[in-house]
N, C-alpha and C positions, 0 to 999 in steps of 0.2 A: 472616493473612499478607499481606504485602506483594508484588502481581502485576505484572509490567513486562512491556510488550510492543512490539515496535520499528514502523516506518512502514511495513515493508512485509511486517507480519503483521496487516492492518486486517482482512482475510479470516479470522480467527481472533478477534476481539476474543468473539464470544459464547460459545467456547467456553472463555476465558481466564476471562470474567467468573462462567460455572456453576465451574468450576474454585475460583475463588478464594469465591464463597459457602460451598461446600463446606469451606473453612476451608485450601485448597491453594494453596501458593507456585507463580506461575509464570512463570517467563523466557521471553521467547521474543526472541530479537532477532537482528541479523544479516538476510542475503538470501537466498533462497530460489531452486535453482536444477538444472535437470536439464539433460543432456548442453549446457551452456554457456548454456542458457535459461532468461532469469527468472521466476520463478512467484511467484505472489502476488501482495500488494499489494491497491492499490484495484480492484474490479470495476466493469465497466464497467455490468451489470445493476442495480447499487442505486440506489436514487431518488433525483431530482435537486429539488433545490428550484429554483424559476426564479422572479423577479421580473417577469420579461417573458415571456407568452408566445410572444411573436415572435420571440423570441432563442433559438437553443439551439445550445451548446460542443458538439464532436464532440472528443472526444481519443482522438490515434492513438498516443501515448505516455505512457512514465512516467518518472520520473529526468531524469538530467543529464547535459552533456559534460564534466562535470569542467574545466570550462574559466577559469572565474571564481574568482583568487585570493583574494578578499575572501568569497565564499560559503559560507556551511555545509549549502546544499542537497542537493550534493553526500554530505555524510555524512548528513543525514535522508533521501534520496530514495533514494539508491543510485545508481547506473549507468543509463545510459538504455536503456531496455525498450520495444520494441512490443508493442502489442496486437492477439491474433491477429484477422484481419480479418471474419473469421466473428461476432466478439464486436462488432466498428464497426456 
């Protein structure tokens, strides 16, 4: 079968991918959200590849302000989410 999974279910891809060896269809798409908070998406724990050792991104967010006409980030990123500071 044929398995689809959207941008801010990256935290789920290995359990889509055992799913879909298994010979199972899986959709998962859409945002992911409790009492008005975003869940999911990219974790901050997974390893980063770096070209520069001297250089390292800290991101304190995800998403976007929906702000840019011309953009489709917006519909891949979803809504702009913090990440809880415990996880910075």
């Amino acid at each position: 079968g044929l398995s689809i999974i959207g941008v801010q279910q990256i935290d789920r891809v290995v359990e889509v991918v055992e799913e879909s060896l298994k010979g199972n269809t899986v959709k998962i798409l859409g945002q992911k959200k409790s009492a008005g908070k975003k869940l999911g998406g990219a974790s901050l724990s997974l390893p980063k590849v770096r070209r520069n050792p001297l250089i390292e991104i800290i991101p304190i967010n995800t998403g976007c302000l929906n702000q840019c006409t011309y953009c489709k980030t917006k519909h891949a990123r979803g809504e702009l989410g913090s990440y809880p500071p415990e996880e910075i």
